[in-house]
C-alpha positions in Angstrom: 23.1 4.9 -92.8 21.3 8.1 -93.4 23.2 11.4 -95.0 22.3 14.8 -94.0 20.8 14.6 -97.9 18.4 11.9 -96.7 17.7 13.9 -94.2 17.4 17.6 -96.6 15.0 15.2 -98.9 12.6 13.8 -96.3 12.1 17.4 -94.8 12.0 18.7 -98.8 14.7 21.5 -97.6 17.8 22.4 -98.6 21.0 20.8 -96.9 22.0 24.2 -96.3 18.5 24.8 -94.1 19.5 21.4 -92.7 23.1 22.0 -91.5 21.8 25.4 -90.1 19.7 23.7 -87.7 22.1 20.9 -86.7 24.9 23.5 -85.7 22.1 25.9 -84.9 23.8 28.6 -86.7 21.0 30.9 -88.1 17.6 32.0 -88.3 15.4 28.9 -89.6 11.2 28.9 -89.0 9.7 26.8 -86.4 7.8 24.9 -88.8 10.9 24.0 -90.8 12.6 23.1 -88.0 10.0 20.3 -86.9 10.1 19.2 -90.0 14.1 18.2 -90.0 13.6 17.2 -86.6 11.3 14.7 -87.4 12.7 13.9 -90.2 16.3 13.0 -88.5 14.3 10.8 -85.9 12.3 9.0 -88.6 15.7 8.0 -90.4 17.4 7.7 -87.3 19.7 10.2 -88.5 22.8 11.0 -86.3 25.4 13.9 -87.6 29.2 13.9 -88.2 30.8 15.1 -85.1 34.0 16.1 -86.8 32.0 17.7 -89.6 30.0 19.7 -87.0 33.3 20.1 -84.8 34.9 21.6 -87.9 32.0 24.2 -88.7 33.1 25.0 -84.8 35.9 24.8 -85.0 36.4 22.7 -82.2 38.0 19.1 -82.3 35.5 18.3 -79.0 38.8 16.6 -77.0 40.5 17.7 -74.4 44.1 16.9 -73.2 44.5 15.5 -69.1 47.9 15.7 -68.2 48.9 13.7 -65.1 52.4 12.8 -64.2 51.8 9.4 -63.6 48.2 7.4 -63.8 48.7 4.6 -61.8 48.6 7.2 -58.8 45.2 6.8 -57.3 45.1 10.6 -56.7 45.1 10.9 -60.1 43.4 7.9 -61.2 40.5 8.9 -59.3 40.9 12.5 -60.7 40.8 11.0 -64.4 38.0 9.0 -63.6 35.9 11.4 -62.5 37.0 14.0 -64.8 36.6 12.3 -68.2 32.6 11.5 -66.5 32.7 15.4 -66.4 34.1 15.9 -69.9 31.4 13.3 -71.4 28.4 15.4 -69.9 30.0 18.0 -72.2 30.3 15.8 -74.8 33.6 15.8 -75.1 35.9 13.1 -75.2 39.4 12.9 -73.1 42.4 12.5 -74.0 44.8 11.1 -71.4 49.0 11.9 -71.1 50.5 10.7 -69.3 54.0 12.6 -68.4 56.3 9.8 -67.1 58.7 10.9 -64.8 61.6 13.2 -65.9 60.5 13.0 -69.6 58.5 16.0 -71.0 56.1 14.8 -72.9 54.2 18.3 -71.7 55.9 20.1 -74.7 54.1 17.6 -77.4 50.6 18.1 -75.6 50.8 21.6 -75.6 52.0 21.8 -79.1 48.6 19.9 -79.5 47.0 22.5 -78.1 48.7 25.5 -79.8 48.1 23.6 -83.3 44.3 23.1 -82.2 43.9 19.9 -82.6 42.4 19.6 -78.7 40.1 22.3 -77.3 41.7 22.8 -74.0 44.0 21.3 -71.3 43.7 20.3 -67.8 47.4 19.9 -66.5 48.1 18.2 -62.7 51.8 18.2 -63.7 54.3 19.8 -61.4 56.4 20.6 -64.2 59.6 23.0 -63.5 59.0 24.8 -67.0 56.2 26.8 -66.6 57.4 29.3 -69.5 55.7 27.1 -72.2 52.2 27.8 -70.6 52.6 31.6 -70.2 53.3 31.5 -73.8 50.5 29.8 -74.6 47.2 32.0 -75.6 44.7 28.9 -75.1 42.0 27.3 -72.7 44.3 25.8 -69.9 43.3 25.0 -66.4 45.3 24.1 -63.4 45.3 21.7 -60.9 47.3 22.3 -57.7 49.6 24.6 -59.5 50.4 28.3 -60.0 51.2 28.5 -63.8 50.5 32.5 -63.8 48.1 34.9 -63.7 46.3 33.9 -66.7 45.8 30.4 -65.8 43.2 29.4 -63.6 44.5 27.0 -60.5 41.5 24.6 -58.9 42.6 23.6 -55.8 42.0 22.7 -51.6 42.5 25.2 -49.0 45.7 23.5 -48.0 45.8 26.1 -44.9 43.1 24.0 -42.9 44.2 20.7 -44.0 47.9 21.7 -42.8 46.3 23.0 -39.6 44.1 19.6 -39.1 47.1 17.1 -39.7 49.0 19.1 -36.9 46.2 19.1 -34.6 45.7 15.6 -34.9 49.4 14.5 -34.1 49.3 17.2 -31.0 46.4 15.4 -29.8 48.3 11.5 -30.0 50.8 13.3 -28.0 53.4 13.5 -30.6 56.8 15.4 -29.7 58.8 15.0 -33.1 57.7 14.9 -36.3 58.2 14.4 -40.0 56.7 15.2 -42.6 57.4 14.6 -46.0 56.8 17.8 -48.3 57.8 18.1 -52.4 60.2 20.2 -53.5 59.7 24.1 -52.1 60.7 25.8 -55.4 57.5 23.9 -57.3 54.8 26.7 -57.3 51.7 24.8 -56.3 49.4 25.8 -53.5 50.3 22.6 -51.8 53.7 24.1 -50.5 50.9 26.1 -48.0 49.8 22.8 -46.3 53.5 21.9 -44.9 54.6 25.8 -44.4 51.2 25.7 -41.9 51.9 22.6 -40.5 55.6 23.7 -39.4 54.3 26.7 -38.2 51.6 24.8 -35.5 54.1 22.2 -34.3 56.5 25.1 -33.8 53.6 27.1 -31.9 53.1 24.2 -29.8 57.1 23.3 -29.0 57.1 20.4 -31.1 60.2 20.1 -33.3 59.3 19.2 -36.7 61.3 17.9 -39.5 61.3 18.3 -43.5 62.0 15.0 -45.8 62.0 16.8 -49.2 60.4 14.1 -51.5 62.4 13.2 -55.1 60.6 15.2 -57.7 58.3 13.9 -60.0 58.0 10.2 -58.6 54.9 8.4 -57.8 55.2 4.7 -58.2 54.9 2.4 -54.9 58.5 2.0 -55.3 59.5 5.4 -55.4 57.1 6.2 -52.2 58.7 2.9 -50.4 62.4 4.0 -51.4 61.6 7.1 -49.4 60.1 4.6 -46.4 63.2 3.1 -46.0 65.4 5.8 -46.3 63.5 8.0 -43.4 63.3 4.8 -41.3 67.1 4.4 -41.2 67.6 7.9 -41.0 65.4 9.0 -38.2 65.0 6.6 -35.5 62.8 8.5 -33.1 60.3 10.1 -34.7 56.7 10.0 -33.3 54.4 11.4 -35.4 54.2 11.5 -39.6 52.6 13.6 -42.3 52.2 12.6 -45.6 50.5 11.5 -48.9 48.3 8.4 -48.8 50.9 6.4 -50.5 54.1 7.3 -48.5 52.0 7.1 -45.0 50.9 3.5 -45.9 54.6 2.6 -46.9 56.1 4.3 -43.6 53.5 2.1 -41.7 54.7 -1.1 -43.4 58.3 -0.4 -42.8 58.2 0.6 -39.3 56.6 -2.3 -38.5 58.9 -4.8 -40.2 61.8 -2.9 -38.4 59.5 -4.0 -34.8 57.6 -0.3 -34.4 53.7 -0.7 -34.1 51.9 2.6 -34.7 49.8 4.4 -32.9 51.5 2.7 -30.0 55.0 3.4 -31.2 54.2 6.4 -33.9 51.3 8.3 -35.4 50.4 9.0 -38.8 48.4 11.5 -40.3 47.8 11.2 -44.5 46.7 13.5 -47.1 44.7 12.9 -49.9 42.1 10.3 -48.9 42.3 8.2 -51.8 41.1 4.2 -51.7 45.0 3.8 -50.0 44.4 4.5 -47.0 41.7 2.1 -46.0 44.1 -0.5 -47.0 46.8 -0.9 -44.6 46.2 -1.5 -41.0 46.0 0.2 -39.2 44.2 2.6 -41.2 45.0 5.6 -41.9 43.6 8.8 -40.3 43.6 11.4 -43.0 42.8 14.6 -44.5 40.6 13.9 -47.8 41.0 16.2 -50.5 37.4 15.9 -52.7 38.6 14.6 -55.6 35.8 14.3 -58.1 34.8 17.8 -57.1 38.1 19.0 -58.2 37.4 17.3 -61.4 34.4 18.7 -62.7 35.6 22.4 -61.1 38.2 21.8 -63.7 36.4 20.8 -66.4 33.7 23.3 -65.3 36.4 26.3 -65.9 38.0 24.4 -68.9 34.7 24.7 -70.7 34.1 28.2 -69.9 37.3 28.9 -71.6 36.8 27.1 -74.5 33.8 29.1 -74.7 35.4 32.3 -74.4 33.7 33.0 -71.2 35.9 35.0 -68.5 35.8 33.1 -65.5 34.5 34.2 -62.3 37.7 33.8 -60.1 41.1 32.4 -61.1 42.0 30.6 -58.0 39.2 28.0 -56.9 40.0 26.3 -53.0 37.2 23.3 -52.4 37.2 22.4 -48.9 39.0 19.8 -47.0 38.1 17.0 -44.6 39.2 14.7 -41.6 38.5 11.7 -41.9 39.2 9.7 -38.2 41.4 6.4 -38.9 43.5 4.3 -36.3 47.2 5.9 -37.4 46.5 8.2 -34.6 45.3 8.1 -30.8 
């Protein structure tokens, strides 16, 4: 395997003159140049990206926190945002946060001790002191960690708007939808506090099922199923993530309710769930892989020490028709 002395020796330059041209760090003649380039393709030369991370100092990773990957929200998030990362040429480092545990604090300590560039964060933590605190490249997603923090996002206003337009238009009388907890800060809280607002507008009572915070595994989303089913009987219309609208539908209909004859349902999120149950599920789809590389687009601006442009990025929504409503 070639050394960047190989390489100093083929071009008869210093290593000095080399490494300047690899981290493109000073002035070095055109002439000189070709001749390292040409010399690092004729012996296939390829350089040390810790050494040349180092000279940056940059450790070229960054740190994707996600509460819980087996969501495919945020499975389809990671996917498309470590294709992001790689275009950078940086590699991604997945935590995942697990529930009530706080593995947060040892990411960020991560971050604070340098050893990743920057951190993309999708957990809807309750201690948002340790990111104020924190003087380093962090973006947001779906959550208000402060002024200094840029939050990508989806206008959650017109998605709110859309899912109680669509239940009006099945006819729906009472509804539920499920919402997380209100003392969160995330731009999310906007989609229910909307939707309330139409069905109110319209005479339509609607109801609040505050979600347990921090759980995302099937279990978790058909535990709340269950517990809405027993609970309220004569509901006719429902608004939720992917996840808990595919497990309300399932539940109903072992307890003999058929939906959209019996119920409606409108989802959020759009993810691969909710072309699986049947019927399936009408929904508002939040573009994931665009909230990805906007993420990783402001991340690397950071890193940079570029200012970005706005702090609070809102991507469009869309309806996507499905047979959970009339």
């Amino acid at each position: 395997m070639a050394t960047i002395q190989d390489v100093a020796k083929r071009a008869q330059v210093g290593v000095a003159t080399v490494s300047r041209v690899l981290n493109d760090s000073g002035y070095v003649k055109a002439e000189t140049k070709e001749k390292i380039q040409r010399a690092i393709k004729e012996l296939n030369y390829t350089p040390n990206a810790v050494a040349r991370n180092l000279y940056h100092r940059k450790t070229g990773i960054a740190a994707l926190l996600v509460p819980e990957i087996s969501h495919p929200y945020f499975a389809e998030f990671i996917d498309a945002a470590e294709t992001a990362l790689y275009s950078y040429g940086y590699q991604c480092m997945i935590c995942n946060t697990w529930r009530e545990q706080n593995y947060e604090a040892h990411y960020l300590e991560l971050l604070k001790q340098q050893r990743v560039d920057g951190i993309i964060t999708g957990v809807h933590t309750l201690d948002i002191d340790r990111y104020r605190l924190i003087d380093r490249p962090i973006v947001a997603l779906d959550r208000q960690l402060g002024d200094n923090i840029p939050c990508v996002a989806v206008n959650h206003e017109k998605g709110g708007r859309m899912a109680a337009e669509a239940l009006i238009r099945s006819g729906c009388r009472k509804v539920l939808q499920v919402t997380g907890q209100s003392h969160v800060s995330t731009p999310s809280n906007r989609r229910h506090e909307i939707f309330e607002q139409v069905m109110h507008e319209n005479g339509i009572e609607c109801i609040n099922y505050i979600s347990k915070w921090n759980r995302f595994s099937y279990t978790d989303f058909r535990d709340a199923a269950l517990e809405i089913a027993e609970k309220y009987t004569d509901i006719d219309g429902f608004f939720a993530t992917d996840m808990t609208a595919a497990a309300l539908i399932h539940t109903l209909y072992e307890k003999g309710r058929r939906c959209p004859q019996d119920f409606s349902v409108v989802a959020y999120d759009g993810t691969y769930v909710s072309s699986l149950p049947y019927p399936s599920l009408t929904t508002i789809v939040q573009p994931v892989s665009e909230l990805a590389s906007s993420c990783v687009d402001l991340l690397m601006k950071l890193v940079r020490g570029e200012k970005p442009e706005t702090m609070n990025i809102r991507l469009d929504v869309e309806y996507r028709q499905g047979s959970s409503t009339l």
